[in-house]
CHARMM-style PDB file with segment names, atoms N, HN, CA, C and O in Angstrom:
ATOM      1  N   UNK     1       3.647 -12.054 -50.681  1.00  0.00      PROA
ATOM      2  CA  UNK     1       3.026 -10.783 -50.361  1.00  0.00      PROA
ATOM      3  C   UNK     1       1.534 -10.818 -50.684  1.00  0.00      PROA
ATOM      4  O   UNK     1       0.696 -10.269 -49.969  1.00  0.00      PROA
ATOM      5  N   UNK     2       1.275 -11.420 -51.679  1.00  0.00      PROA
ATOM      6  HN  UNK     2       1.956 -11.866 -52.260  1.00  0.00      PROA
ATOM      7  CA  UNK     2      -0.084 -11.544 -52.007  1.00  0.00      PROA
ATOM      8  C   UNK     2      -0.836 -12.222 -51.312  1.00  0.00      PROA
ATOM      9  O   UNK     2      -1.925 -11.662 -51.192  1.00  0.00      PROA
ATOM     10  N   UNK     3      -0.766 -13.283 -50.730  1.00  0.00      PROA
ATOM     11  HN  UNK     3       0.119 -13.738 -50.828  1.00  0.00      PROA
ATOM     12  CA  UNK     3      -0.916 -13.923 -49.582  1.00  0.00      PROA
ATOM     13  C   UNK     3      -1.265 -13.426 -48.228  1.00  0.00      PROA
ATOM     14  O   UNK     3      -2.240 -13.821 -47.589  1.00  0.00      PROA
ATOM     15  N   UNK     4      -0.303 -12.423 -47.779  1.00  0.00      PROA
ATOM     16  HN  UNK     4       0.489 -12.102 -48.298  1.00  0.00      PROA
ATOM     17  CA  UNK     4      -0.166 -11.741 -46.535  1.00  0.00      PROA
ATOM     18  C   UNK     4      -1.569 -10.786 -46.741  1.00  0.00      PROA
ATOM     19  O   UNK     4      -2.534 -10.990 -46.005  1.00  0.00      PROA
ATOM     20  N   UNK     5      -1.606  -9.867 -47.658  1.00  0.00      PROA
ATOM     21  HN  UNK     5      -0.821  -9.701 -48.256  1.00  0.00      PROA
ATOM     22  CA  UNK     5      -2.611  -8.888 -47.845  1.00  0.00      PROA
ATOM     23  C   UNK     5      -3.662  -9.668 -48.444  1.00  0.00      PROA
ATOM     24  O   UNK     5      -4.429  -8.951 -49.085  1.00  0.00      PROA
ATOM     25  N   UNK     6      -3.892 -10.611 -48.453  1.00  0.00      PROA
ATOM     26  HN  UNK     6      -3.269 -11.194 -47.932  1.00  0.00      PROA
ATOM     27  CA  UNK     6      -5.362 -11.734 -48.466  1.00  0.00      PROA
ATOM     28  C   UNK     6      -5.858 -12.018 -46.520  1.00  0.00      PROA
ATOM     29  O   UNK     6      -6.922 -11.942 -45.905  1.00  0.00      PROA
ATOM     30  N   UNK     7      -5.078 -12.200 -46.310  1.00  0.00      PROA
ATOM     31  HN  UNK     7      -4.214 -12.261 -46.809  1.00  0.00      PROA
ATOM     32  CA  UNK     7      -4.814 -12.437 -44.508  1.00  0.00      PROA
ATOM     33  C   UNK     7      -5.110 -11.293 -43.612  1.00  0.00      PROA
ATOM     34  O   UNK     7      -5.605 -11.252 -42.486  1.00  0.00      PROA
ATOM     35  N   UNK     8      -4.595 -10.215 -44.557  1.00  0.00      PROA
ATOM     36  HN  UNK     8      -4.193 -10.249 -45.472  1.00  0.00      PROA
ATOM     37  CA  UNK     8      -4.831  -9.290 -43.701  1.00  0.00      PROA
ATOM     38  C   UNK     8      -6.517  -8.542 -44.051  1.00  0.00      PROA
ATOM     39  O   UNK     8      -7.204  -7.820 -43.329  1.00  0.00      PROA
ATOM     40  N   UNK     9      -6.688  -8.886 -44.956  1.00  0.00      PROA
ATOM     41  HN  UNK     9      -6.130  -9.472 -45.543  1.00  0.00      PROA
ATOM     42  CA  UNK     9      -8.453  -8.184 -45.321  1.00  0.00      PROA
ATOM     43  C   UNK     9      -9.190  -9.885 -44.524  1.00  0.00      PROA
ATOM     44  O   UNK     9     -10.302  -9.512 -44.149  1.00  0.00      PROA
ATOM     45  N   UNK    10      -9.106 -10.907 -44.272  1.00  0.00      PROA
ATOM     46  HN  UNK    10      -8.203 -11.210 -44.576  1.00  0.00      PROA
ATOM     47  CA  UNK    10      -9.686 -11.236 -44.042  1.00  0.00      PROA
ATOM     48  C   UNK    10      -9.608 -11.155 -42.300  1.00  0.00      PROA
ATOM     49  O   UNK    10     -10.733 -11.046 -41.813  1.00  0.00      PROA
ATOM     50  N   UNK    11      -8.905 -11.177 -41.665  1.00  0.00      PROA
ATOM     51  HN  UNK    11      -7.991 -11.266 -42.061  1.00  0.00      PROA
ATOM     52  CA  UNK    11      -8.826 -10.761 -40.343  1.00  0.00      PROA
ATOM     53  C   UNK    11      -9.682  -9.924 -39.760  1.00  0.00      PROA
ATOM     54  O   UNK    11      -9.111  -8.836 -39.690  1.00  0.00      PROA
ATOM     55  N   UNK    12     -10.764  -9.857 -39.300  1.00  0.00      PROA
ATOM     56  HN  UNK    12     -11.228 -10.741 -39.357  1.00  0.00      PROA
ATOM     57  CA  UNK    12     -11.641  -8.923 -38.481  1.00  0.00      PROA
ATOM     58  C   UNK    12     -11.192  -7.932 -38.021  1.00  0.00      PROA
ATOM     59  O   UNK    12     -11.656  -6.857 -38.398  1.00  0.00      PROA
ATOM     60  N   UNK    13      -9.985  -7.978 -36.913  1.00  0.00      PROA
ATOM     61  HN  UNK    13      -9.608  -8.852 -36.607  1.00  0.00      PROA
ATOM     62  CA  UNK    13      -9.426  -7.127 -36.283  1.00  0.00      PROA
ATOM     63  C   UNK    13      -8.922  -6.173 -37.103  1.00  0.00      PROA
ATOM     64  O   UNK    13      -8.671  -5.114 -36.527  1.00  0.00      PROA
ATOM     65  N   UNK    14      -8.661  -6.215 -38.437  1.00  0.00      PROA
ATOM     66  HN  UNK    14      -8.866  -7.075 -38.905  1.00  0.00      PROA
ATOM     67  CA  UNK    14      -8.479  -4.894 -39.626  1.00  0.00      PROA
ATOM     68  C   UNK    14      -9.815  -4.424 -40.436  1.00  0.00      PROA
ATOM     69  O   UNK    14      -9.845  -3.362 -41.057  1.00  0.00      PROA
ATOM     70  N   UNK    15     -10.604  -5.069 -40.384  1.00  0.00      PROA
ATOM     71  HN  UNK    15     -10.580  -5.932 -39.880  1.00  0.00      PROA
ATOM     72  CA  UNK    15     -11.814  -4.802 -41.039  1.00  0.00      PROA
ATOM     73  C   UNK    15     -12.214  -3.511 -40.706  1.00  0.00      PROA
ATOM     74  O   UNK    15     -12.757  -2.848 -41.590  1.00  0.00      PROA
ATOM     75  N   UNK    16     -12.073  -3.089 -39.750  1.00  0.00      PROA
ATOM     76  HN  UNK    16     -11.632  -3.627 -39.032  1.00  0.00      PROA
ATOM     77  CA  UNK    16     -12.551  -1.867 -38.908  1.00  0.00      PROA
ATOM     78  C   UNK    16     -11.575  -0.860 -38.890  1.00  0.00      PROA
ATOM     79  O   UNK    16     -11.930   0.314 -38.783  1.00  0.00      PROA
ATOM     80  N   UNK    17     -10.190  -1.218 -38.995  1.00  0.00      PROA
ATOM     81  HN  UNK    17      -9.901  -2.172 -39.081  1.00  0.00      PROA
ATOM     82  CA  UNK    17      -9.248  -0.543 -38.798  1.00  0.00      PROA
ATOM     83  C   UNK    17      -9.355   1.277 -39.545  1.00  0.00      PROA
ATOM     84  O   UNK    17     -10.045   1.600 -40.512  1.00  0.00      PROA
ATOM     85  N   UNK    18      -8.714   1.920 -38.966  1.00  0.00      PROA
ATOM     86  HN  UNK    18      -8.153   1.657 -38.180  1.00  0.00      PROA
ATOM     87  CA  UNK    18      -8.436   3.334 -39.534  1.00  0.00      PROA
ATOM     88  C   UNK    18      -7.165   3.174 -39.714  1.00  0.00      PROA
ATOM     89  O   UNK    18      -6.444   2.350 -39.151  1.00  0.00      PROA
ATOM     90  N   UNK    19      -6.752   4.279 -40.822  1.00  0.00      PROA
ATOM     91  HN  UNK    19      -7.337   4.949 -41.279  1.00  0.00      PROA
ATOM     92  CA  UNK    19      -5.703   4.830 -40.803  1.00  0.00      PROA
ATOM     93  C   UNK    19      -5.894   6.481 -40.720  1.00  0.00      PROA
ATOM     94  O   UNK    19      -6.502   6.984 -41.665  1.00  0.00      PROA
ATOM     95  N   UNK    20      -5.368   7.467 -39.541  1.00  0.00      PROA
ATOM     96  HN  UNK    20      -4.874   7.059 -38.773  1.00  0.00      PROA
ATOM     97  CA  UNK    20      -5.468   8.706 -39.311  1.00  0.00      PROA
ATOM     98  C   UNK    20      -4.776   9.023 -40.157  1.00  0.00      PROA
ATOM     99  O   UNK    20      -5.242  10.159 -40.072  1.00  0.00      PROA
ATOM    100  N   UNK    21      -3.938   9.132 -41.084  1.00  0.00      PROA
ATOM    101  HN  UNK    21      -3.560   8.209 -41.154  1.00  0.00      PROA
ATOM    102  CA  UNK    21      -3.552   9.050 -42.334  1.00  0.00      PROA
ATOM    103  C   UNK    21      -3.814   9.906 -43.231  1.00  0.00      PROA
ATOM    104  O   UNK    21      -3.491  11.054 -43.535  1.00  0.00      PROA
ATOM    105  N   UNK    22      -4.810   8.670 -43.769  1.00  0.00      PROA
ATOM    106  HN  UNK    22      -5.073   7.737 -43.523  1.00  0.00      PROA
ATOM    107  CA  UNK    22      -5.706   8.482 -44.955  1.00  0.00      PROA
ATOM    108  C   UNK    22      -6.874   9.551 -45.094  1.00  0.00      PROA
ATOM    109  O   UNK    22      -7.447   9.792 -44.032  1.00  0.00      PROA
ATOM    110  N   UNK    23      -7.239  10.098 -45.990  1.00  0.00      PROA
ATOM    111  HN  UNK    23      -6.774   9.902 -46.853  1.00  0.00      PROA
ATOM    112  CA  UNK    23      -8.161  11.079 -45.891  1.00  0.00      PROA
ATOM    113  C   UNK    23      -9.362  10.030 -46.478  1.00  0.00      PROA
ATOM    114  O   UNK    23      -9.303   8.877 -46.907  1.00  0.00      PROA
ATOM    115  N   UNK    24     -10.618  11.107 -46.268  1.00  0.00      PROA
ATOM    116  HN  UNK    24     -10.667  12.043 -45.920  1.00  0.00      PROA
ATOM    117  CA  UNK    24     -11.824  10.245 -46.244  1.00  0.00      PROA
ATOM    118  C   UNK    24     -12.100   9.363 -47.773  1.00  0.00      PROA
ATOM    119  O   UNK    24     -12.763   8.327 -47.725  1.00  0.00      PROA
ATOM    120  N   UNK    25     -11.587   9.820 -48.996  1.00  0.00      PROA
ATOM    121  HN  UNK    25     -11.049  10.662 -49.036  1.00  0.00      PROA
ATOM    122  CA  UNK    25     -11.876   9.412 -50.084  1.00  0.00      PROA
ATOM    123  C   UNK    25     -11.264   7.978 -50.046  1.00  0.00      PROA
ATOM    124  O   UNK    25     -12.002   7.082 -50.457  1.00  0.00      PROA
ATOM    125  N   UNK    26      -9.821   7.579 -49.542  1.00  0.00      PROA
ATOM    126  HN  UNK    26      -9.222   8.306 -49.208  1.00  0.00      PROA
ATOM    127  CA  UNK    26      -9.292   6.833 -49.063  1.00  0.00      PROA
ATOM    128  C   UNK    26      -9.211   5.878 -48.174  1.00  0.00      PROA
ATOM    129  O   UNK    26      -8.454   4.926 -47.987  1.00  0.00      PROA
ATOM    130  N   UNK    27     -10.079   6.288 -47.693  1.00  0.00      PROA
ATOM    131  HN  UNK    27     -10.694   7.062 -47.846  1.00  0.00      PROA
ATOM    132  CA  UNK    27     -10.726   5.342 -46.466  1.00  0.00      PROA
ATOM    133  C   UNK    27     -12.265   4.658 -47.051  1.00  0.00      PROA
ATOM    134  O   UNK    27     -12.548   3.469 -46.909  1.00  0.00      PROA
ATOM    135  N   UNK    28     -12.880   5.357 -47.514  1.00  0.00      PROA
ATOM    136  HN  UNK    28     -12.650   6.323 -47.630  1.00  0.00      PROA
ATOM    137  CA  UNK    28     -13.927   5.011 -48.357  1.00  0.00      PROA
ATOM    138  C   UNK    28     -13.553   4.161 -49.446  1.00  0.00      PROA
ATOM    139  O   UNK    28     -14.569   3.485 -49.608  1.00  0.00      PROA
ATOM    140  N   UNK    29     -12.479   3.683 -50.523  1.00  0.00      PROA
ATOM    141  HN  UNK    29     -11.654   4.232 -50.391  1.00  0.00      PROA
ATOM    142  CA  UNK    29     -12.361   3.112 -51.040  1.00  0.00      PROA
ATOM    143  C   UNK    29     -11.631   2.255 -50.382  1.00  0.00      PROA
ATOM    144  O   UNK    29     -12.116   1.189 -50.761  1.00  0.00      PROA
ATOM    145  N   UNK    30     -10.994   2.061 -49.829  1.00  0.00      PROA
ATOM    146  HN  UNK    30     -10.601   2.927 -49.521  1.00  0.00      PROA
ATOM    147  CA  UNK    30     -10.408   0.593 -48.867  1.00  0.00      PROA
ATOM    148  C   UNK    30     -11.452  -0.087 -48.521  1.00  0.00      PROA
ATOM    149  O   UNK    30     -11.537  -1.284 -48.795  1.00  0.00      PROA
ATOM    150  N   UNK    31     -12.501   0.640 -47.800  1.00  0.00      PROA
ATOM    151  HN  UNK    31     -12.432   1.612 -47.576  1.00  0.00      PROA
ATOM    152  CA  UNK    31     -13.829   0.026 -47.491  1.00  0.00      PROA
ATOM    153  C   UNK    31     -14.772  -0.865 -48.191  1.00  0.00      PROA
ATOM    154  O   UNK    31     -15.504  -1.788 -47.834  1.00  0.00      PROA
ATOM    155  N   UNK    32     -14.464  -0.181 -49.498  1.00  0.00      PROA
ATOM    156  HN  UNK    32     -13.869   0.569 -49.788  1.00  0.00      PROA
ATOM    157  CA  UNK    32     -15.751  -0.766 -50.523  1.00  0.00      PROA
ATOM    158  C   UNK    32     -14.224  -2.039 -51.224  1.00  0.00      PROA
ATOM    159  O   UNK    32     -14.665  -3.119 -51.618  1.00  0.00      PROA
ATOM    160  N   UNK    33     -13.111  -1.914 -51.301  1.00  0.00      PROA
ATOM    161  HN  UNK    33     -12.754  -1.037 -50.981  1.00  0.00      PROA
ATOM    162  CA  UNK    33     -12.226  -2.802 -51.077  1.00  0.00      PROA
ATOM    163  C   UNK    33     -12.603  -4.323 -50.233  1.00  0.00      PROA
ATOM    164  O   UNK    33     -12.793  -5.392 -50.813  1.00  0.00      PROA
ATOM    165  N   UNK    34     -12.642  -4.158 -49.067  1.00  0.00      PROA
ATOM    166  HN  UNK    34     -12.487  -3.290 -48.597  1.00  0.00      PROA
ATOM    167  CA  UNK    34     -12.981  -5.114 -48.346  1.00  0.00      PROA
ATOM    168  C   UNK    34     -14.319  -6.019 -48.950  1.00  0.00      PROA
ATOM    169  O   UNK    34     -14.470  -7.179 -49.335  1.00  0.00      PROA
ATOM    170  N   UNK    35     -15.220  -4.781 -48.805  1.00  0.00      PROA
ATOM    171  HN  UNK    35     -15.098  -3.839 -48.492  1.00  0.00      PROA
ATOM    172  CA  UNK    35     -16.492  -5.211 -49.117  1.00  0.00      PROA
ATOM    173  C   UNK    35     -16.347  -6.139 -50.442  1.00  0.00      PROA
ATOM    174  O   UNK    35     -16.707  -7.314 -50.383  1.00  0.00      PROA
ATOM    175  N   UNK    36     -16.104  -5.889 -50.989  1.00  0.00      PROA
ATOM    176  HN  UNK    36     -15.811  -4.934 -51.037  1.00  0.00      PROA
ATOM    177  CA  UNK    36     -15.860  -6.471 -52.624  1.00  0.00      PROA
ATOM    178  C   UNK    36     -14.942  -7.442 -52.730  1.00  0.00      PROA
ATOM    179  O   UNK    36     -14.980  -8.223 -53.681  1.00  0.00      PROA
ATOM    180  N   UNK    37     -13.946  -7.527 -51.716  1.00  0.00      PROA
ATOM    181  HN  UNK    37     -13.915  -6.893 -50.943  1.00  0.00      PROA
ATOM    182  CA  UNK    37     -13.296  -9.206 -51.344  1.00  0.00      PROA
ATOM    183  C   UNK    37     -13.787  -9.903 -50.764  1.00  0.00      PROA
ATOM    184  O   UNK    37     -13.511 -11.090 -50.939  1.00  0.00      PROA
ATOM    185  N   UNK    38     -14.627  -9.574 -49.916  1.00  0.00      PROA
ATOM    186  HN  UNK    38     -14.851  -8.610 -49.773  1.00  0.00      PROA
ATOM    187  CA  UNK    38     -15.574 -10.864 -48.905  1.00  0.00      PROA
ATOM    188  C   UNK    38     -16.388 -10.914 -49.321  1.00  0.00      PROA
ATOM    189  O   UNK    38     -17.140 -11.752 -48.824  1.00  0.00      PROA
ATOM    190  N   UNK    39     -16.975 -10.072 -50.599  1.00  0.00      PROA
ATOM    191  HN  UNK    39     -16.364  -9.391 -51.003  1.00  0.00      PROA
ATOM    192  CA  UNK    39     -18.163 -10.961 -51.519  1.00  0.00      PROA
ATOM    193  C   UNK    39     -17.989 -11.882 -52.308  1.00  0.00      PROA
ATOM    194  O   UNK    39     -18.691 -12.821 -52.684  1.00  0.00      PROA
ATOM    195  N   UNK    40     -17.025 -11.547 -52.523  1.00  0.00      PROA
ATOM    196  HN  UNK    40     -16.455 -10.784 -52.217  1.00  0.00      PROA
ATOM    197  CA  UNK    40     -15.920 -12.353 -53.850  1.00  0.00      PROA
ATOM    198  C   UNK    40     -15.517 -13.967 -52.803  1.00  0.00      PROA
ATOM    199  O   UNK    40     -15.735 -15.067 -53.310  1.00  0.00      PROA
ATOM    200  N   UNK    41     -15.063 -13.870 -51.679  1.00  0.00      PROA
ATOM    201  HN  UNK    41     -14.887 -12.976 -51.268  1.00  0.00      PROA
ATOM    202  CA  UNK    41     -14.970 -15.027 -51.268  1.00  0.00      PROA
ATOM    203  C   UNK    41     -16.073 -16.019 -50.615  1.00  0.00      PROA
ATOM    204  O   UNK    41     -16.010 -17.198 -50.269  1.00  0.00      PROA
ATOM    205  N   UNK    42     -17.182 -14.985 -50.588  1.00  0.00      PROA
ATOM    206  HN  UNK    42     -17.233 -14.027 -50.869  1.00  0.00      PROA
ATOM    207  CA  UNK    42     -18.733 -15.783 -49.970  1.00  0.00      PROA
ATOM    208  C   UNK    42     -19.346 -16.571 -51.511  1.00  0.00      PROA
ATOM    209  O   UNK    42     -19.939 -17.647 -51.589  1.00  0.00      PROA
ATOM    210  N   UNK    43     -18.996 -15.694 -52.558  1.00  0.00      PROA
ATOM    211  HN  UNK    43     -18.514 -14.820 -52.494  1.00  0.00      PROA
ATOM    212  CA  UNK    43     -19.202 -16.545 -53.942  1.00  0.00      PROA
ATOM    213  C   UNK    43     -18.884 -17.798 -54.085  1.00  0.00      PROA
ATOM    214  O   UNK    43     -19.619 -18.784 -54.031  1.00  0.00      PROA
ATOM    215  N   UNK    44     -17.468 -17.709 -54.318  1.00  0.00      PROA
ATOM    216  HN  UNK    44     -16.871 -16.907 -54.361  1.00  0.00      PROA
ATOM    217  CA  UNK    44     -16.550 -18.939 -54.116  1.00  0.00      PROA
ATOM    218  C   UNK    44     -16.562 -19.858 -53.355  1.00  0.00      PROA
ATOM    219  O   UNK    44     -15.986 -20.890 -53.698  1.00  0.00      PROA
ATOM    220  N   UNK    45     -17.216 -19.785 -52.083  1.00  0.00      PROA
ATOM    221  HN  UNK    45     -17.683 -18.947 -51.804  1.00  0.00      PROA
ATOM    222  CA  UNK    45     -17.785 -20.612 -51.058  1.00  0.00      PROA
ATOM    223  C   UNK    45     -18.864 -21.356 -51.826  1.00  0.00      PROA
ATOM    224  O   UNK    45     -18.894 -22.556 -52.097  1.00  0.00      PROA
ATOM    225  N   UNK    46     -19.934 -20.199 -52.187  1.00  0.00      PROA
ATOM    226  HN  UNK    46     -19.909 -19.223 -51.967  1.00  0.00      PROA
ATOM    227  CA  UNK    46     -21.512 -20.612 -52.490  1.00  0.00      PROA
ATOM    228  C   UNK    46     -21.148 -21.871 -53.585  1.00  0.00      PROA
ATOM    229  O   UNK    46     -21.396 -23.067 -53.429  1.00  0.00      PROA
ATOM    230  N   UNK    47     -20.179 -20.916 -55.260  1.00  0.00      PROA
ATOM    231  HN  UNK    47     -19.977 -19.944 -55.387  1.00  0.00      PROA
ATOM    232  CA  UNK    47     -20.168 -22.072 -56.243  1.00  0.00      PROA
ATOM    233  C   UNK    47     -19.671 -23.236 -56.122  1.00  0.00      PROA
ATOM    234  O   UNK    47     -19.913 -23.950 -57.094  1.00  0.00      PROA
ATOM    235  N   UNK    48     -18.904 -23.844 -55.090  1.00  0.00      PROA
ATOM    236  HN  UNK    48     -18.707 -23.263 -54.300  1.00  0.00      PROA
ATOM    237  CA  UNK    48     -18.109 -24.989 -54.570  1.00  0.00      PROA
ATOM    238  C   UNK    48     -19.276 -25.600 -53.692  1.00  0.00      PROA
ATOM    239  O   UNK    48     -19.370 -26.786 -54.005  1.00  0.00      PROA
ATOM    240  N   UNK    49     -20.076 -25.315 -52.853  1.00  0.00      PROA
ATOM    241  HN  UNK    49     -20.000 -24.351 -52.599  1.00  0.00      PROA
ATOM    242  CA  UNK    49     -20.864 -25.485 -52.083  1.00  0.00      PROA
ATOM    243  C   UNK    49     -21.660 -26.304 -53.034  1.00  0.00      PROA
ATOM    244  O   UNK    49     -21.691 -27.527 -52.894  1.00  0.00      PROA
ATOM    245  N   UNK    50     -22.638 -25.407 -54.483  1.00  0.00      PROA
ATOM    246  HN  UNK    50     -22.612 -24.413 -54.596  1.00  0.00      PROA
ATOM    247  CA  UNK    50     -23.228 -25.808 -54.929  1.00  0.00      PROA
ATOM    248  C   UNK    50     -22.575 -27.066 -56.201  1.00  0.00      PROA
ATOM    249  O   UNK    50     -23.290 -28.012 -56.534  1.00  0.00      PROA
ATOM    250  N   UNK    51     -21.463 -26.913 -56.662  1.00  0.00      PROA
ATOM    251  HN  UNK    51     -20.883 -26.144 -56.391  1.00  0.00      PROA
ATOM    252  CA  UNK    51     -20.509 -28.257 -57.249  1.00  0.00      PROA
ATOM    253  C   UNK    51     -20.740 -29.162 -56.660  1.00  0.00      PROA
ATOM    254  O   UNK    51     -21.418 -30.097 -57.087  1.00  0.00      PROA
ATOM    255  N   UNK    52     -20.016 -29.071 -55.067  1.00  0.00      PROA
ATOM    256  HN  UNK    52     -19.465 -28.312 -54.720  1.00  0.00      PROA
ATOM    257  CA  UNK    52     -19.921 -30.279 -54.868  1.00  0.00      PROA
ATOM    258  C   UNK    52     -21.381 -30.851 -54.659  1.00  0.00      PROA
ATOM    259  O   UNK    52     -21.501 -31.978 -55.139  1.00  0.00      PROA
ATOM    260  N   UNK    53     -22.562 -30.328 -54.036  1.00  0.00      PROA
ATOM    261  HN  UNK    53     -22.465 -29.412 -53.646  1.00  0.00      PROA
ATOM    262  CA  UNK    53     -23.852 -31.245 -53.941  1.00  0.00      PROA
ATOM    263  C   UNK    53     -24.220 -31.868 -54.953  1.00  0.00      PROA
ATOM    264  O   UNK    53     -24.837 -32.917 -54.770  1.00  0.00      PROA
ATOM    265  N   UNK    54     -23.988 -31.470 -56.142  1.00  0.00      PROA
ATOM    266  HN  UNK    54     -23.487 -30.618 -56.291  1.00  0.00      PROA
ATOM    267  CA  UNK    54     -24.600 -32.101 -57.584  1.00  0.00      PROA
ATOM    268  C   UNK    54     -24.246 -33.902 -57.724  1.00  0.00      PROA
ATOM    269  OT1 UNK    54     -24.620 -34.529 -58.715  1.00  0.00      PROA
TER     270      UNK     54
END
């Protein structure tokens, strides 16, 4: 499961997604959600990036 909902924030086609649902406070924090996992994985890119050149 943890897996699946890694897959699913990284998928574009949900990035954007709504839920008519969700009220705005809720939607606003899913958002800053995302945001804060694909920084988290552009990091992890960068510090491996910069490991391995050394």
């Amino acid at each position: 499961m943890f897996f699946k909902k890694i897959l699913y924030y990284i998928n574009p086609a949900n990035l954007f997604h709504r839920d008519p649902e969700a009220g705005v406070s809720l939607r606003m924090m899913h958002g800053v959600n995302k945001i804060s996992f694909l920084m988290f994985l552009v990091c992890l890119v960068v510090m491996f990036i910069r490991w391995y050149t050394r």
